[in-house]
Structures are given as C-alpha cells and as structure tokens.
N, C-alpha and C positions, 0 to 999 in steps of 0.2 A: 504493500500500500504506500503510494507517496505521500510524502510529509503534507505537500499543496491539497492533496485532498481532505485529509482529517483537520484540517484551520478550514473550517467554514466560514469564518468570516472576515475574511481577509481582501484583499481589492484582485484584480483575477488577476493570473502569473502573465508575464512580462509576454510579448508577442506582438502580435499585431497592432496592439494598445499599449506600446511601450511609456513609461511616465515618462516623459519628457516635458519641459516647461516652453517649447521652442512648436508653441504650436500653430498652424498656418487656420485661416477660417475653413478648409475641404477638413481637417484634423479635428476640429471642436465637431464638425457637422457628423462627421462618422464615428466621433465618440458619444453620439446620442441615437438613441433605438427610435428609429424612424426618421433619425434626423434629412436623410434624403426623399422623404415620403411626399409625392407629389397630390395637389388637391385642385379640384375645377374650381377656373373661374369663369366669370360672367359672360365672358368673349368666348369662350369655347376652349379654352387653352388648360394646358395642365401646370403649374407654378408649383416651385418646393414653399413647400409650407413653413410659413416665419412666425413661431409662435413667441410672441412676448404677454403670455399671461402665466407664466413663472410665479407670478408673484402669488397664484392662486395655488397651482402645482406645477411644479418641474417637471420633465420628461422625464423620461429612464436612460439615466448613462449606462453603455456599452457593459465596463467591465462590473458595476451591480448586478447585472444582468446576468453575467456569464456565470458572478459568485454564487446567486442563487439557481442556477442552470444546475451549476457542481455539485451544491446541496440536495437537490432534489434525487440522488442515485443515492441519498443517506436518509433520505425524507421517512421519520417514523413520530410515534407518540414520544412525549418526553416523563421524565422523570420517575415514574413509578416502572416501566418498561423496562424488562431484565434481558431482553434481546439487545444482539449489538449494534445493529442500530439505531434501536431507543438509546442507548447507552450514545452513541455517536451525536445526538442529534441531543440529548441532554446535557452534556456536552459543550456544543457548540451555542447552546441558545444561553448558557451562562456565560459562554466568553463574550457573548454578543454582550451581553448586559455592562459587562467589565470592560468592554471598548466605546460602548458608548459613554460609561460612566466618566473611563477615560478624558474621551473628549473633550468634556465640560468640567474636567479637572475636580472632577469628585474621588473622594475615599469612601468605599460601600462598608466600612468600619462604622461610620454615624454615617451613614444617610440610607436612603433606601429608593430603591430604581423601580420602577411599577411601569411595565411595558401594559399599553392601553390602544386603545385603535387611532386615536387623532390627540392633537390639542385641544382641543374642543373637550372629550373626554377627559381631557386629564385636568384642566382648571374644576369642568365638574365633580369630581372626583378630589378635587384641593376642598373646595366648598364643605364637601360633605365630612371634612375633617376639622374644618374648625371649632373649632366649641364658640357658638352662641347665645348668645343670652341678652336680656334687657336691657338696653344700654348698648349694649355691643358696634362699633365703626367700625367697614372694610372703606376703604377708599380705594379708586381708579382716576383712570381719568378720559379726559374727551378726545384721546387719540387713538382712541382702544377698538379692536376689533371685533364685533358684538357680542364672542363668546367670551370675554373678559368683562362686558358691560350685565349682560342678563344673566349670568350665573350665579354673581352675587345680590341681584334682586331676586333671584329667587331662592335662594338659601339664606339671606341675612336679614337680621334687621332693619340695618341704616346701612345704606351706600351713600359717600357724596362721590362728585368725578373734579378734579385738580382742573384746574382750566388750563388753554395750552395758548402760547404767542401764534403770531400772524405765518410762522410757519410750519406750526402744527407740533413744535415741540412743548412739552410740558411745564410749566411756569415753578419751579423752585421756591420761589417767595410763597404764591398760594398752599401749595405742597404743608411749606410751613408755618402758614398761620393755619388750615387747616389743621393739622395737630393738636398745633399749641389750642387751639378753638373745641377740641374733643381729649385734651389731653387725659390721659389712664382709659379712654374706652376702643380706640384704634386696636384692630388686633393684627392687620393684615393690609399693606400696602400693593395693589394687583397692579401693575404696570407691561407694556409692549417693550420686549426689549429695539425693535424696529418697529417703525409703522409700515402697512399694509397698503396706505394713502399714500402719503407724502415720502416716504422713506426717510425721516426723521429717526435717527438714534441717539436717546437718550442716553447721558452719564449714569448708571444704573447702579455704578460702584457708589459716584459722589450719594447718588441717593440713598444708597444702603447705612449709608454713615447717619442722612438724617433722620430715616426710619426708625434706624438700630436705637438712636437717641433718643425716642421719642416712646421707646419700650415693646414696639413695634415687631411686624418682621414683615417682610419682602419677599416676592412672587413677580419674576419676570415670565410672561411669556413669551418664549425665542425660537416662535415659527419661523417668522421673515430673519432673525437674525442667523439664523445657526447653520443656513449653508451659503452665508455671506462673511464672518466674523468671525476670528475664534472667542469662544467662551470660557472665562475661569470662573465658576462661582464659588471659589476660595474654600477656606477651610472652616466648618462649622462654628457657629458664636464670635466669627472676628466680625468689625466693625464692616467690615466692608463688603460682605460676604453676602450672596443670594440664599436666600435660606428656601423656596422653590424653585421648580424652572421646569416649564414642561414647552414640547416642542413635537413637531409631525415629522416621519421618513419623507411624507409625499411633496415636501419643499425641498428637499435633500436629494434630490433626483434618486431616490425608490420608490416602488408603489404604494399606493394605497394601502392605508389601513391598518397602522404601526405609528406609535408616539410613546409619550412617555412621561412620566410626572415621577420628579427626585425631592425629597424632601426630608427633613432628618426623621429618621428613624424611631425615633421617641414616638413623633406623631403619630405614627401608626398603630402603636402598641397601645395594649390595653383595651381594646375594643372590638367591637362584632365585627368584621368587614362587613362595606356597603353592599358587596356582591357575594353571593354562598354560593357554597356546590363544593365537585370536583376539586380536592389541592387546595383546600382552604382548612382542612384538619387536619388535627392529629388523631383522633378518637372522636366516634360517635356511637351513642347507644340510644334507646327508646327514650332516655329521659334528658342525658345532657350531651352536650359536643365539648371537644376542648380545641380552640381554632391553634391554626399554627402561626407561626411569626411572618409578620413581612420579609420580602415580596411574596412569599407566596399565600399570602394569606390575602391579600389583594388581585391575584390572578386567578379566578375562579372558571374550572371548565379548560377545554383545553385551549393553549395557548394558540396566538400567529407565531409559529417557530418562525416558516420563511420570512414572514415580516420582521421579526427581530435580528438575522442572520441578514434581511439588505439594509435594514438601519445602519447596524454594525458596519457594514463593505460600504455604506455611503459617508461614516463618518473618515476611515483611510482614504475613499477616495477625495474627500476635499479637503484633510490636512495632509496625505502625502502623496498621492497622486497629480493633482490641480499643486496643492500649496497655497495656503494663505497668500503669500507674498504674491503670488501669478492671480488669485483670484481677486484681491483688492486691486492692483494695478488694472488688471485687464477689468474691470467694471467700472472702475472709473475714467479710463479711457474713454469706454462705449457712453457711460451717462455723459461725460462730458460732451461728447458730441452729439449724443443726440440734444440735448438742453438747447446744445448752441444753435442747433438746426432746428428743433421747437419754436424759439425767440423768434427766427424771420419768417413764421407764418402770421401773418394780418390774422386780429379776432380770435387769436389761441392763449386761452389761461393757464398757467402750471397753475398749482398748487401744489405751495411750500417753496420748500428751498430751488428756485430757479439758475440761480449764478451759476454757469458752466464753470469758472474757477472752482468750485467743489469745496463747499465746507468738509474735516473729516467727519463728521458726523451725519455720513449721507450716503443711504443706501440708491440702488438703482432702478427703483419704482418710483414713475412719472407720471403722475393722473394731472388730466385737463380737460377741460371743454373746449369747443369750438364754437364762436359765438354766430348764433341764430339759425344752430344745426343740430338737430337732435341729438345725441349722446348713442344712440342706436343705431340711429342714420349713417354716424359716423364710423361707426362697430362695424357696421353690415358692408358700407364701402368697403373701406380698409378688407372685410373678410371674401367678400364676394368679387371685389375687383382685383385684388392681389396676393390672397392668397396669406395676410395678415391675421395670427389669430388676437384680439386683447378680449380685455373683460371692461364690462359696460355695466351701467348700473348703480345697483347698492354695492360697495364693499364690504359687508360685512358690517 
C-alpha cells in the first residue's frame, strides 16, 4: 500500500497539478473542475463560462477533487467499524479534523472541532450553546450575513447590531459604548470575519481585546475569510484570541455540505447534545443514557467522512499548494483592476471600499448597481450574453 494512499487528506500527489506558484491564466482554469466548461449564449455561440459568484460558492479545485476521488476506494462507516476500512477511513476523518484545526491554528487540547454541514449550521449550533437568561446581550452587527443576524433572534433574548461606517466596516467607538451601555449582561460578540457585500475585513484581533475586556467572548464567522486569509484564532483565554469560528468547505473550493464550528471545549461539556442518536453515547438503557464527550457527542448519526476529508485537502490546498502569499497578491491584483475598470462605467455604484489603490483590509467581492437598470437585468445580460455567472439580489 503506498504511503499517498492511507493520508487521505492531503492535496493530491505532485503530476499534472504540480504546486507551483508561476501560474499562467490556461493553469488556474485547469486547476478548477469545469473550469473549461462551455455554456450558450444568447447569439447562439458557446463561451467558457466566467463565474465570479465565489463569493456565494467556489468551484471544485482539481487536486480536492482527485483527494477525495482516492478516498473513495477506502470509503466505509467510521469509528465503531472493526473492518479495515472503517479502520482507514476513521482514521483519516480524524486527521481531517487535526488539519483543519491546524489551519486556524487551534490546539484540540481546549477547544473542540464539531464538523456540521455549513456555517449556517454551525452559528446555529453556537446559539444553542449559550446559556441565556433574562437580561442576557448577544451583539452583531449590520455587516453580517443573515445567518449571523437571525440566529440570535431567534435563540436570545436581546440582540443589538454595532453600526458600520460609509464603507461597511464596523464602527469600534459604537462597539464600545454598546458594552459599556449593557455592561455584565453581553455574553457573546457575533461578528463576519469578511463581509459577503463589501469585502470589508474587520480587525477581529483588535476586537477581541475589547470584547475580552468587556467580560465578553467572540465569535467570528470566517466563510468569506478562510479561503482568502490565513487564520490564527490564538490560544485559549488570551486577550486576543477568537474564542469561536465557524466556517463552510463550499467557499474553500470543496463541495457542498461540510463546515465546522471550534469553540473551547468546556462549552460543550456538561450537557445533553442538541442533536441525539448514533455516536452520541456511551451507555444507554431503558431508563438512563450517559452521553459521551465532544466532538463526538455533537456529531450524531453518521458522519460526511468525504466532506470532512475535502475540507481537510482544501485547507493544504490554499496554504500550501496556492500559498497565502500567491493568493493575496494575485486577488489583489485582479480586485484592483477590476475597481479600476468599475470606476469608468457612467451610473455604476460600488459599495464600500472602491479605491483601486486597495486598503489591506479588502477582500475581493465587489457588489454595485447600475443606475436605472434593474439589478436582474443586469445579472441576466452579463449571464445570457456572455457567459458571466454573479449573484443578484439579497445577499444574504
């Protein structure tokens, strides 16, 4: 058996998709599944399809692809399965957990990793952990993407939302008179670690410091950041430290249907999991259960192994396949030019940060209207006449 096969979740072996950082535009397009994929347009012609609605879901890069291709000849139940490929495949969906944990530069010593289907699920799922009570403040704010907005209305008492400046980033001063204004009842700061709109990213460290001060704790959600930026959410109880962070594979260039919510450890103990079933005990009899410990007492039923094993091969392929350094360069290159080439259309708004010079605190999602053109209109051109995919509409 080769070594390349039993690491399932690794970025796929060197070949045709050699990591190299030298790569030309035919090289990005064939390192994405479907990237050549031709779609009709309105004239009758066939166009390679140019999707820029990433910001919603990324495509499937190449070598994810192939990583969970090679898992699937191991593909069995995990953890209770005394076969050796349950053995293989239980296995690899704990290394996946330990690479993704990686990532985001956590220690699974105090924290705990709960692989869940989206972000969405896993703020719901932060929610359902808090302890509330009478009195009790979660604060957001109004850059947030709805399942950061409606989760804690509908699991908390009191939500307020932080108001944001003129280009959508978060207002600090409000932040902290906010606080001080509910001072002892704040339990839980929900913040975007990028915005979804604007591509606004927030200081999330600096904020952690005012949060932490305030007796507080911190919850970034880092959909849009995490296959843009590296992530440290530091070491438990420091000052500066995210004390959650839950995020999606399907922004990460892997599929659908895999995310994940880390949070210390503690939290999870001592209580019923929200979800029962399967891998949630230790003993059960007619009269009492005795659950087991997180994570597994939070993954109920059987797991997305292959979800967990492309999370895992998507978080190698953007810190060492792509590389940080090649993936901020090369996006700000492309934002910068398109900004600049936004600017010389007559009756086109960005929203948010427009300067093609490029704050660093600016991801590469560029929402705008086109004045006295429907929003749709514009969608459908752009998709119908060239083969342009975006997203139109509510963001979320």
């Amino acid at each position: 058996m080769k070594t390349e096969e039993t690491d399932c979740t690794g970025t796929a072996s060197p070949g045709t998709h050699s990591p190299t950082r030298d790569f030309t535009p035919d090289d990005l397009r064939d390192l994405i599944v479907g990237g050549r994929t031709l779609v009709p347009t309105i004239d009758g012609t066939m166009r390679p399809y140019i999707n820029l609605d990433s910001a919603a879901s990324t495509p499937i890069a190449r070598p994810i692809k192939e990583k969970v291709d090679e898992f699937y000849e191991w593909y069995s139940a995990v953890h209770r399965g005394a076969g050796f490929k349950s053995q293989v495949a239980s296995l690899a969906y704990e290394q996946a957990r330990d690479l993704v944990a990686g990532f985001v530069g956590v220690d699974l010593s105090d924290r705990c990793l709960v692989f869940v289907r989206n972000t969405t699920e896993a703020l719901n799922r932060c929610a359902g952990l808090m302890p509330v009570e009478e009195g009790t403040v979660i604060l957001t704010t109004l850059m947030e993407h709805h399942s950061n907005i409606l989760t804690w209305r509908k699991h908390c008492v009191h939500v307020e939302t932080v108001s944001v400046d003129e280009h959508g980033a978060p207002l600090l001063s409000d932040l902290e008179a906010r606080l001080k204004a509910n001072e002892g009842h704040v339990k839980l700061v929900a913040i975007s670690g990028g915005s979804n709109v604007t591509g606004v990213i927030p200081d999330v460290h600096s904020i952690a410091r005012t949060v932490h001060a305030a007796g507080a704790m911190l919850l970034v959600d880092a959909a849009q950041l995490a296959p843009h930026r590296p992530i440290n959410m530091g070491p438990l109880g420091a000052l500066e430290s995210i004390d959650f962070l839950a995020m999606s594979a399907h922004k990460m260039y892997a599929p659908l249907g895999t995310g994940v919510l880390i949070g210390p450890q503690s939290i999870f103990e001592g209580r019923a999991p929200e979800m029962v079933g399967g891998g949630t005990v230790l003993f059960v009899s007619e009269e009492t259960v005795l659950w087991t410990s997180a994570p597994e007492s939070e993954e109920a039923g059987s797991p997305n192994v292959v979800g967990a094993i492309a999370m895992a091969a998507a978080t190698r392929f953007l810190s060492e396949y792509l590389t940080w350094d090649w993936i901020i360069a090369h996006e700000r290159d492309l934002t910068s030019y398109a900004l600049r080439k936004l600017n010389e259309i007559p009756g086109l708004t960005i929203y948010g940060q427009n300067d093609p010079a490029l704050p660093e605190d600016r991801l590469g999602v560029i929402a705008f209207n086109l004045e006295k053109v429907d929003h749709w209109l514009t969608a459908a051109v752009l998709s119908h006449g060239y083969g342009i995919g975006t997203r139109t509409g509510c963001f979320c």
